[in-house]
MIDOSE-1310 file (N, C-alpha, C; in nm, 2 decimals, decimal comma, always signed):
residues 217
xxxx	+8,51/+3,53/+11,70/+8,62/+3,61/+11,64/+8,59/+3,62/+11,49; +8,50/+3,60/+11,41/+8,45/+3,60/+11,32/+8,45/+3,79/+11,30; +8,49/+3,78/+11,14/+8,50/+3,93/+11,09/+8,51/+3,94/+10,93; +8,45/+4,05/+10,88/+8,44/+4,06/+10,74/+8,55/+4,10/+10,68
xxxx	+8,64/+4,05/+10,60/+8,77/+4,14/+10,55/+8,70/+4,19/+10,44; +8,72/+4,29/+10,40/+8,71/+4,39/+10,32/+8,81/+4,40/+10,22; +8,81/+4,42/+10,09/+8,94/+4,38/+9,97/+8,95/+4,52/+9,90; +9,03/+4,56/+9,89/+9,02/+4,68/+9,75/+9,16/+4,67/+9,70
xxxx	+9,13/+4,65/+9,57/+9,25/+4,60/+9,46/+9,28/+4,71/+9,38; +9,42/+4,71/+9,34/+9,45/+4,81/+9,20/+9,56/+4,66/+9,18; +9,57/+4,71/+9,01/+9,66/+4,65/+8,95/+9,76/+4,60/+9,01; +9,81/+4,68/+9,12/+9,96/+4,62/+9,21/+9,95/+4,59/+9,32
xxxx	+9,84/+4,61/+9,39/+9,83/+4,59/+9,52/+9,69/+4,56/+9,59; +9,66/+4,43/+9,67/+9,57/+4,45/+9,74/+9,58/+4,48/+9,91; +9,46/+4,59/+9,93/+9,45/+4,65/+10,06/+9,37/+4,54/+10,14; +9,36/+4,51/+10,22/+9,26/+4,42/+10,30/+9,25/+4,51/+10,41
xxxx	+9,09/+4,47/+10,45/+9,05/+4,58/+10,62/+9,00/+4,49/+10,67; +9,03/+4,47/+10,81/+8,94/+4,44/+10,93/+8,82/+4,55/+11,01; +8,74/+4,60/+10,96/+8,65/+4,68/+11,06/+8,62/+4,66/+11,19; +8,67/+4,53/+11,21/+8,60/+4,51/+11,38/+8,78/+4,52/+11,48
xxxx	+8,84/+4,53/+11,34/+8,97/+4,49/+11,41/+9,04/+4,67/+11,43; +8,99/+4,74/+11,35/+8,99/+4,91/+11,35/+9,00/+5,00/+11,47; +9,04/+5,07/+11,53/+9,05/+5,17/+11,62/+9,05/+5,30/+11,62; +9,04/+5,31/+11,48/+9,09/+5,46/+11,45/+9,21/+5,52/+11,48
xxxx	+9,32/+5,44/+11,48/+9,45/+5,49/+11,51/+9,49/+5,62/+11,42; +9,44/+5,61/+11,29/+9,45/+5,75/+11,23/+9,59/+5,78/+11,11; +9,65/+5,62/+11,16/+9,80/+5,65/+11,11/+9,76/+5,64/+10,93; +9,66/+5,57/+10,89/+9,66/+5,56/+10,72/+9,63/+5,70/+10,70
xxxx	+9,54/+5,74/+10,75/+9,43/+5,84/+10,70/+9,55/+5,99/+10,72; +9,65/+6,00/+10,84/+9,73/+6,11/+10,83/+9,86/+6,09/+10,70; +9,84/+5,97/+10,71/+10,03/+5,93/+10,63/+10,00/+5,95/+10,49; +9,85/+5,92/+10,43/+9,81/+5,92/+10,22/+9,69/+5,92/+10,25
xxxx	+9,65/+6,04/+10,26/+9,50/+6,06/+10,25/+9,44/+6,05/+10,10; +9,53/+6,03/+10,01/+9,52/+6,02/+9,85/+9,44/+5,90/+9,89; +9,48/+5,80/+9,95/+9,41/+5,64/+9,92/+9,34/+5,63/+10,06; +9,38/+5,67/+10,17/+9,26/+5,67/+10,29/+9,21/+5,78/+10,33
xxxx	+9,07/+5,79/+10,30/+8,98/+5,88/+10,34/+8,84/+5,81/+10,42; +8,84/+5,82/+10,51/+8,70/+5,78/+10,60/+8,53/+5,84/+10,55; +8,59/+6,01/+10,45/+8,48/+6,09/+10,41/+8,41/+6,05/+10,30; +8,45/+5,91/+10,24/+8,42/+5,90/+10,11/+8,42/+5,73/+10,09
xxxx	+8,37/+5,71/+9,99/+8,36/+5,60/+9,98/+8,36/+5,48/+9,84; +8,43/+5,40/+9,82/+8,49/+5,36/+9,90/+8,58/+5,41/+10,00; +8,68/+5,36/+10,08/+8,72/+5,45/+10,15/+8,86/+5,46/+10,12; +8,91/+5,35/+10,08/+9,07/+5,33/+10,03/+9,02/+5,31/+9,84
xxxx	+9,14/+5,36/+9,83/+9,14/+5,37/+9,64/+9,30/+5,38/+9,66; +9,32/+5,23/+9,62/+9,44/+5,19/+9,61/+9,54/+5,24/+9,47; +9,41/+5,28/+9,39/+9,50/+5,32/+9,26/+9,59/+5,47/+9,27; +9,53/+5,56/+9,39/+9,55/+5,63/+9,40/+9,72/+5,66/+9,43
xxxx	+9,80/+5,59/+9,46/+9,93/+5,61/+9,54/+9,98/+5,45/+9,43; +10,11/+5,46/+9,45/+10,22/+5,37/+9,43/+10,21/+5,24/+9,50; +10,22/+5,16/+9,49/+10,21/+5,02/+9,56/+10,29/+5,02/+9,73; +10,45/+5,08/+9,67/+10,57/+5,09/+9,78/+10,47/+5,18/+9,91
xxxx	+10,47/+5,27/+9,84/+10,40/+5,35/+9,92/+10,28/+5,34/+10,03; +10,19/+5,28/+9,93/+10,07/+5,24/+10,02/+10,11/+5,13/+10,15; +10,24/+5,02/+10,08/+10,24/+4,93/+10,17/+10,28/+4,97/+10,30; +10,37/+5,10/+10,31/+10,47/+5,15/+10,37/+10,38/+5,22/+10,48
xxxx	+10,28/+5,26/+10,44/+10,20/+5,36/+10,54/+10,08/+5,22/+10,61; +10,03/+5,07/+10,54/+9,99/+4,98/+10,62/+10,09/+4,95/+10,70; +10,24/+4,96/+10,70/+10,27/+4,86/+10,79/+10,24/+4,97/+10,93; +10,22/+5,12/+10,93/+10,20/+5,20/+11,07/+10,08/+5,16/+11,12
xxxx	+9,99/+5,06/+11,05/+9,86/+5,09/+11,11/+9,86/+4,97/+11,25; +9,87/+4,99/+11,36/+9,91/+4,94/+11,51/+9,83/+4,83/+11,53; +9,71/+4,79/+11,49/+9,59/+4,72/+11,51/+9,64/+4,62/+11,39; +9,68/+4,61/+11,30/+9,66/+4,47/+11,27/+9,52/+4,45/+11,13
xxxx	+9,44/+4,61/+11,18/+9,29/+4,61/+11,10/+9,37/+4,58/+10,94; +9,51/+4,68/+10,87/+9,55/+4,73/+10,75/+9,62/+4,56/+10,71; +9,59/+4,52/+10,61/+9,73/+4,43/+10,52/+9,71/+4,45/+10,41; +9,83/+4,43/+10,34/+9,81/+4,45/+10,22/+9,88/+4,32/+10,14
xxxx	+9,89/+4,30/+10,00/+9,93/+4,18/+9,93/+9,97/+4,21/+9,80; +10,12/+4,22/+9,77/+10,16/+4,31/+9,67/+10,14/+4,20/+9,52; +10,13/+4,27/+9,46/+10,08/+4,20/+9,31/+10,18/+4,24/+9,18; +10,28/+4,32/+9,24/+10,40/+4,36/+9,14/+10,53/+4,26/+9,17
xxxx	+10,48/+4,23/+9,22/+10,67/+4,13/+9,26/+10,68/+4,23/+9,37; +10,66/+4,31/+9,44/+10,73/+4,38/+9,58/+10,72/+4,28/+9,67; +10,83/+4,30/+9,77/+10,83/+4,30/+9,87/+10,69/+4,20/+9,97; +10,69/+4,08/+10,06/+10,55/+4,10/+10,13/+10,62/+4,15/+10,26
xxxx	+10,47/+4,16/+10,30/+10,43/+4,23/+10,44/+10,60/+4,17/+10,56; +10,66/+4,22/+10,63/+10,80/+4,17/+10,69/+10,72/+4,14/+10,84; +10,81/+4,09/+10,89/+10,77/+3,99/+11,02/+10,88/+4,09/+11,07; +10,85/+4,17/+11,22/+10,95/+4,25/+11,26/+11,08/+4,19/+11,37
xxxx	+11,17/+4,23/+11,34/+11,31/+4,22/+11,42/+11,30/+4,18/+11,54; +11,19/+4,24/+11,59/+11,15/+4,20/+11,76/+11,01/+4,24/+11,75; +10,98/+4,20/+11,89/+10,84/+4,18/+11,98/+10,86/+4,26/+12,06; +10,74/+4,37/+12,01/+10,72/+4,53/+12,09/+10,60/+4,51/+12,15
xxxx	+10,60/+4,53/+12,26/+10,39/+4,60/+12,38/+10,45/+4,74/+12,42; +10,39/+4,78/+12,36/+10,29/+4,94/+12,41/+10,21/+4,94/+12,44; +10,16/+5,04/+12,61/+10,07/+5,10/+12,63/+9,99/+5,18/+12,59; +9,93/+5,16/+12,58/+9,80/+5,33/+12,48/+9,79/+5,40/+12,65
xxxx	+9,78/+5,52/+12,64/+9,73/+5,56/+12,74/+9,51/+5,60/+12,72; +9,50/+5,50/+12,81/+9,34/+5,49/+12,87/+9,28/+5,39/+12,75; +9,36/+5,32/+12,66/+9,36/+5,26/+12,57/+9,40/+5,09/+12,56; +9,43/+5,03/+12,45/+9,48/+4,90/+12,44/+9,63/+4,89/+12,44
xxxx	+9,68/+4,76/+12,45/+9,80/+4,69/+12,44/+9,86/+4,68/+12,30; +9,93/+4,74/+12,24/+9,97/+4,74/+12,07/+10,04/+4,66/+12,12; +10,10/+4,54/+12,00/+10,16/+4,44/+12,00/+10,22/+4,42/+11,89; +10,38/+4,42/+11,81/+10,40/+4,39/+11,68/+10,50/+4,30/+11,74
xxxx	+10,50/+4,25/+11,66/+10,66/+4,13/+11,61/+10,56/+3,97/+11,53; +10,65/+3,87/+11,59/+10,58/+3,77/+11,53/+10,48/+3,70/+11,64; +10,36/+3,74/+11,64/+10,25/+3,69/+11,71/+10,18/+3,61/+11,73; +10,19/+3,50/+11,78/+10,07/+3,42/+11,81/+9,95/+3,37/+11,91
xxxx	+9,84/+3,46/+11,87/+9,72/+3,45/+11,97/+9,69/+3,29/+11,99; +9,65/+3,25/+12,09/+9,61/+3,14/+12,16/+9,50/+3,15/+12,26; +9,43/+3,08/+12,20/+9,33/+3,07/+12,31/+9,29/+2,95/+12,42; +9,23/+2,97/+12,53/+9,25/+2,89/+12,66/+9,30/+2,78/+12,62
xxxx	+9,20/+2,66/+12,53/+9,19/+2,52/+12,52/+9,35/+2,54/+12,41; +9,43/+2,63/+12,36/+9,58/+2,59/+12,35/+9,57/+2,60/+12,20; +9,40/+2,60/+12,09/+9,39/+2,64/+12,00/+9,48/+2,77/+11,91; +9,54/+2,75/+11,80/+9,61/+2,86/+11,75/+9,47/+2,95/+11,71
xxxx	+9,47/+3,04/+11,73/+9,35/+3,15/+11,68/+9,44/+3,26/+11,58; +9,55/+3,29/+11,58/+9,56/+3,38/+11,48/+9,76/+3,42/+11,48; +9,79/+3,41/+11,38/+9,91/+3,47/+11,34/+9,95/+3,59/+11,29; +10,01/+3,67/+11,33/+9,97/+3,80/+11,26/+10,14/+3,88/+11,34
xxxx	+10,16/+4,04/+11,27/+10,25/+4,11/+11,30/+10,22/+4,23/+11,42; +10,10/+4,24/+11,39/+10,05/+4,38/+11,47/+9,91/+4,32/+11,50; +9,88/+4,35/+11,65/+9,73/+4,36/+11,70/+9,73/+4,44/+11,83; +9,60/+4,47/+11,84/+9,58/+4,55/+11,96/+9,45/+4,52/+12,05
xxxx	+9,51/+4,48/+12,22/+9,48/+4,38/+12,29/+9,36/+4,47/+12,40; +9,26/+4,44/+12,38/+9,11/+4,50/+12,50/+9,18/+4,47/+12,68; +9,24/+4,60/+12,70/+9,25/+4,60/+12,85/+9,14/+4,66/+12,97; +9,06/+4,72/+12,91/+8,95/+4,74/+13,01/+8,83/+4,65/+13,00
xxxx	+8,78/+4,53/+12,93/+8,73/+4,46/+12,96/+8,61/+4,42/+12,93; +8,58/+4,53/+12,83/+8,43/+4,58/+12,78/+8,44/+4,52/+12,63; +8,52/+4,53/+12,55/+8,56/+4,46/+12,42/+8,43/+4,38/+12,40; +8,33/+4,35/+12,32/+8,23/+4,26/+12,23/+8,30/+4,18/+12,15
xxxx	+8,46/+4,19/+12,13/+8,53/+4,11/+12,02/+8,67/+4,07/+12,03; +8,64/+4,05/+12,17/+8,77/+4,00/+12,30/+8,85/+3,90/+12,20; +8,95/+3,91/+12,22/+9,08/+3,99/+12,27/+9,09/+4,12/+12,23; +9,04/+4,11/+12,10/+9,13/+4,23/+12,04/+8,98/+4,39/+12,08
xxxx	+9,09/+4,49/+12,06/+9,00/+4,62/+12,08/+8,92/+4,68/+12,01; +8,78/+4,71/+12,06/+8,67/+4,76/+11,95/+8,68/+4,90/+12,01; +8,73/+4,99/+12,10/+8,65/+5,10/+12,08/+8,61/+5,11/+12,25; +8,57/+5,03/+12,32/+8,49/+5,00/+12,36/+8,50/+5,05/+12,54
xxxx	+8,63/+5,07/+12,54/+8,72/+5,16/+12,64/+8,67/+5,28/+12,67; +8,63/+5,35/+12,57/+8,55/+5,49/+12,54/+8,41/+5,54/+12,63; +8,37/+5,41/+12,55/+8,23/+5,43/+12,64/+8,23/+5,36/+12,80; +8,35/+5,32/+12,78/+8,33/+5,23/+12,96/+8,39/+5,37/+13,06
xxxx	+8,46/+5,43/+12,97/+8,53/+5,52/+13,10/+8,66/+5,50/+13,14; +8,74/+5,37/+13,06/+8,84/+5,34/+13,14/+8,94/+5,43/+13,14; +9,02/+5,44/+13,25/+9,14/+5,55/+13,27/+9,25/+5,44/+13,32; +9,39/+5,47/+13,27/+9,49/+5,47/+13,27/+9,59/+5,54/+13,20
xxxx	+9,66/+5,60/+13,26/+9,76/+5,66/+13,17/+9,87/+5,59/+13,11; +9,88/+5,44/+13,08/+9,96/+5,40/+13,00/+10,14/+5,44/+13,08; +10,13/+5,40/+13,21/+10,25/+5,42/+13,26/+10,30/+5,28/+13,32; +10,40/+5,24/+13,30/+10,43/+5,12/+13,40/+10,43/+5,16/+13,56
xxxx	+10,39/+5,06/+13,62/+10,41/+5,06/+13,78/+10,52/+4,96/+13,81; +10,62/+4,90/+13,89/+10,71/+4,83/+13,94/+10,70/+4,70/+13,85; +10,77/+4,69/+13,70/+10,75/+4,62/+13,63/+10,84/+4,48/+13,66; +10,95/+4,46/+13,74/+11,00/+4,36/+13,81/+10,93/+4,26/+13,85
xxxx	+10,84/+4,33/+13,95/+10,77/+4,24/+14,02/+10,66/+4,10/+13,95; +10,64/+4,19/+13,84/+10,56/+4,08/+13,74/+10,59/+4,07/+13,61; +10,70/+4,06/+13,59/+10,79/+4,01/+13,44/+10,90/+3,93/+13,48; +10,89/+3,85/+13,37/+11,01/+3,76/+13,33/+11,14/+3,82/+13,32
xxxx	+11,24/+3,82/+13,36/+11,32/+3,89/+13,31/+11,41/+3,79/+13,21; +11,47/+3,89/+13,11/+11,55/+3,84/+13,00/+11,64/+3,75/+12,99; +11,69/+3,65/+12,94/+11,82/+3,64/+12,98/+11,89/+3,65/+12,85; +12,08/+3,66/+12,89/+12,16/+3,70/+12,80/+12,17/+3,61/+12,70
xxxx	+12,11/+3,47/+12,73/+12,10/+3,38/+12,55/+11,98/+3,38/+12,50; +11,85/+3,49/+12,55/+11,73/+3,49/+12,48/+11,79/+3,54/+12,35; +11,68/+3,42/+12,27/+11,67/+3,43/+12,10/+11,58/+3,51/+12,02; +11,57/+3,53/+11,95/+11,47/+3,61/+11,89/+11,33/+3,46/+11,83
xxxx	+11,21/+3,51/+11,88/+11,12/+3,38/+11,90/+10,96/+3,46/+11,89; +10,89/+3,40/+11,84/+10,78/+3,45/+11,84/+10,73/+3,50/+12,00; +10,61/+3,57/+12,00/+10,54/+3,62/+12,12/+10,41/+3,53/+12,12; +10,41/+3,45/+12,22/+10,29/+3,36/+12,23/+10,17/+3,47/+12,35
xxxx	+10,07/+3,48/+12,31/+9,99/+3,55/+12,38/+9,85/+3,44/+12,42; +9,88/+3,36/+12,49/+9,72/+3,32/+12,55/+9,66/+3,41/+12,64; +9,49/+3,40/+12,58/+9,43/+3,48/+12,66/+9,29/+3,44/+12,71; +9,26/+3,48/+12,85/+9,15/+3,42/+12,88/+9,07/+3,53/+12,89
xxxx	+8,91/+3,55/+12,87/+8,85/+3,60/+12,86/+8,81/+3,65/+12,99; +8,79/+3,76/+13,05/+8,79/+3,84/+13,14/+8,86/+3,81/+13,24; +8,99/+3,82/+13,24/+9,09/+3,72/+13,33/+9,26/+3,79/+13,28; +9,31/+3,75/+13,22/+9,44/+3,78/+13,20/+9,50/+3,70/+13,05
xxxx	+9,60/+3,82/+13,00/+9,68/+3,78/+12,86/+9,81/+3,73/+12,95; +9,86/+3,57/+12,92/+9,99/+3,52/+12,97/+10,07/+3,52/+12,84; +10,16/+3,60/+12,83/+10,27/+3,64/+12,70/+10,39/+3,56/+12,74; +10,43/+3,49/+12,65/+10,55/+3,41/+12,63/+10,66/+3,47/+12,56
xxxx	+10,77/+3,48/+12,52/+10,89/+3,54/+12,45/+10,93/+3,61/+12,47; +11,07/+3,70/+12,41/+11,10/+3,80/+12,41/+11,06/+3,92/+12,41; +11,01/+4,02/+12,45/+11,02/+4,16/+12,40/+11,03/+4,29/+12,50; +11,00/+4,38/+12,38/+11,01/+4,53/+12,49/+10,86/+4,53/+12,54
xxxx	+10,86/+4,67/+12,66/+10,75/+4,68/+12,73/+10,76/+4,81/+12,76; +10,69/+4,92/+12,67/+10,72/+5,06/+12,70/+10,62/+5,13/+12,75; +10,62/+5,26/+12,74/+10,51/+5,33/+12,84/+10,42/+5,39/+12,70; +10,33/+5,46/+12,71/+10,26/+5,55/+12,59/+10,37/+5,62/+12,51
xxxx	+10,45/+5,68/+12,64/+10,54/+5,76/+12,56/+10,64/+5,77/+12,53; +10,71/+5,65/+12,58/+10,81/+5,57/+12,53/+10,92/+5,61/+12,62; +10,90/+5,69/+12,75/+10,97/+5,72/+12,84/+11,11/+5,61/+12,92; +10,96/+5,49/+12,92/+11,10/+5,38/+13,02/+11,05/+5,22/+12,96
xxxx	+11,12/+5,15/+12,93/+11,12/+5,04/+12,81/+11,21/+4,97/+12,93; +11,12/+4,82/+12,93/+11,18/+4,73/+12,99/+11,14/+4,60/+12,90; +11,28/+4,50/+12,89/+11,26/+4,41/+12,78/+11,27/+4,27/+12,93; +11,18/+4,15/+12,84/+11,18/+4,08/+12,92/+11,12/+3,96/+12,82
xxxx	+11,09/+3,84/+12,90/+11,02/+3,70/+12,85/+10,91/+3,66/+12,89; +10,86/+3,73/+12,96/+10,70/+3,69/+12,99/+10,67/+3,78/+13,08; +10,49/+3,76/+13,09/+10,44/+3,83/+13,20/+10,32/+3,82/+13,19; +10,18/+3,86/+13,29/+10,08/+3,87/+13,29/+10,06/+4,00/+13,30
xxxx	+9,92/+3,97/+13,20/+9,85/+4,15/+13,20/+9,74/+4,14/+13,18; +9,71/+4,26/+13,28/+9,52/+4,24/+13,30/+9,44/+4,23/+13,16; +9,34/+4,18/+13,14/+9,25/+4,20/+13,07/+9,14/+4,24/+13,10; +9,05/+4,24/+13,24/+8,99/+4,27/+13,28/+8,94/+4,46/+13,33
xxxx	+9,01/+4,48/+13,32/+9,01/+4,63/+13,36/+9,01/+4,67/+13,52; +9,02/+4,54/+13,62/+9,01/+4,59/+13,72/+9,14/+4,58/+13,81; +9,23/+4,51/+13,79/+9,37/+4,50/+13,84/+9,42/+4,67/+13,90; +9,49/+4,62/+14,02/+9,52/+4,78/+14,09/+9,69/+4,84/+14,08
xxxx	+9,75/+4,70/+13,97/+9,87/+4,75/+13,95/+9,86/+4,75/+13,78; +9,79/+4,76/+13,68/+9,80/+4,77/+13,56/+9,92/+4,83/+13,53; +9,99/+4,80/+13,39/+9,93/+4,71/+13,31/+9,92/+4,55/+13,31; +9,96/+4,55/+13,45/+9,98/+4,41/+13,51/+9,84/+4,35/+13,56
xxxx	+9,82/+4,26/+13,54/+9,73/+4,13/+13,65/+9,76/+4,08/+13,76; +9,72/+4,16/+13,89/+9,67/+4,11/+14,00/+9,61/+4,04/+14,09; +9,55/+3,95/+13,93/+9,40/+3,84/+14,01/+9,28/+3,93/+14,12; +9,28/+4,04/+14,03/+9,17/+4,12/+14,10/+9,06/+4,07/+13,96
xxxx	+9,05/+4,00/+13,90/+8,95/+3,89/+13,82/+8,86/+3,88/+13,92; +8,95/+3,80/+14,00/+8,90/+3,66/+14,08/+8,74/+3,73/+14,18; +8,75/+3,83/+14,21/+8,62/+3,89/+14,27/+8,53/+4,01/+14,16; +8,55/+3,91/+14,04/+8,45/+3,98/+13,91/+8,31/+3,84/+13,98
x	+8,20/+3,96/+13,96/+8,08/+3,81/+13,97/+8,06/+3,73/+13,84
């Protein structure tokens, strides 16, 4: 899990990047192309825009790659109200709220607000998504199938609580906590407290885990 953060400072604000953690979601580069440009380089010029501003267009970025660290007295980065998963369609698992990755042996691996989770199985930098879906071919359209059958369902005294995400490496993400569970396109949202979801790419009810792992060689 090892990764280079990358810094670019102005007087009020530092931008920090993840490149491995990147996807090209697109949201910096469409929302202030003043300070994100891909065509140039550096690529962020934080002086270029207002501090408010800049921070406002990291919090869209879905991956987790964008933070920023205000240097004026603003505002930091906000921990969200709840725990959202979205499907990408033929894509990854976006994840915001208060997050905690876990890995098998129960190790905290990372705290964070936003990441985005490698469902087809090809990832070089497992869990999170490099891209890598692309070149595998993977198809899904980011629809739920009979979400019942393999979710937790809510109950009426669930609290608002972090999202624990353990994940095993070509196997399945087991999610703990509250949250929503929507489609690409935000058609049908079901809220719930846990569930398994493939990571491997090969499950025949995605975005669920069907222990169709178990006959990976």
């Amino acid at each position: 899990m090892e990764d280079r953060i990358r810094e670019y400072k102005s007087q009020n604000i530092i931008v920090s990047y993840s490149p491995r953690r990147c996807v090209h979601a697109g949201e910096c580069t469409a929302r202030l192309a003043s300070v994100f440009d891909t065509s140039r380089h550096p690529w962020v010029k934080p002086d270029a825009a207002g501090a408010r501003e800049i921070a406002e267009v990291v919090l869209h970025c879905p991956t987790g790659a964008l933070h920023f660290t205000r240097l004026d007295g603003g505002d930091a980065e906000p921990i969200p109200d709840h725990n959202e998963i979205i499907l990408a369609a033929d894509g990854p698992l976006y994840l915001s709220g208060d997050i905690e990755l876990i890995a098998p042996d129960g190790q905290l691996l990372l705290k964070d607000t936003r990441v985005a989770l490698c469902r087809c199985g090809a990832s070089k930098f497992k869990p999170f998504c490099d891209e890598s879906h692309v070149q595998a071919g993977f198809r899904e359209p980011g629809q739920l199938c009979d979400p019942h059958i393999f979710l937790v369902p809510i109950s009426p005294q669930s609290e608002k609580s972090a999202l624990r995400v353990r994940f095993y490496p070509q196997d399945a993400y087991l999610i703990e906590g509250p949250f929503t569970l929507s489609n690409a396109d935000g058609t049908q949202v079901e809220r719930a407290e846990g569930g398994s979801f493939c990571s491997c790419g090969t499950s025949t009810a995605k975005p669920f885990c069907d222990g169709s792992h178990m006959n990976l060689p």
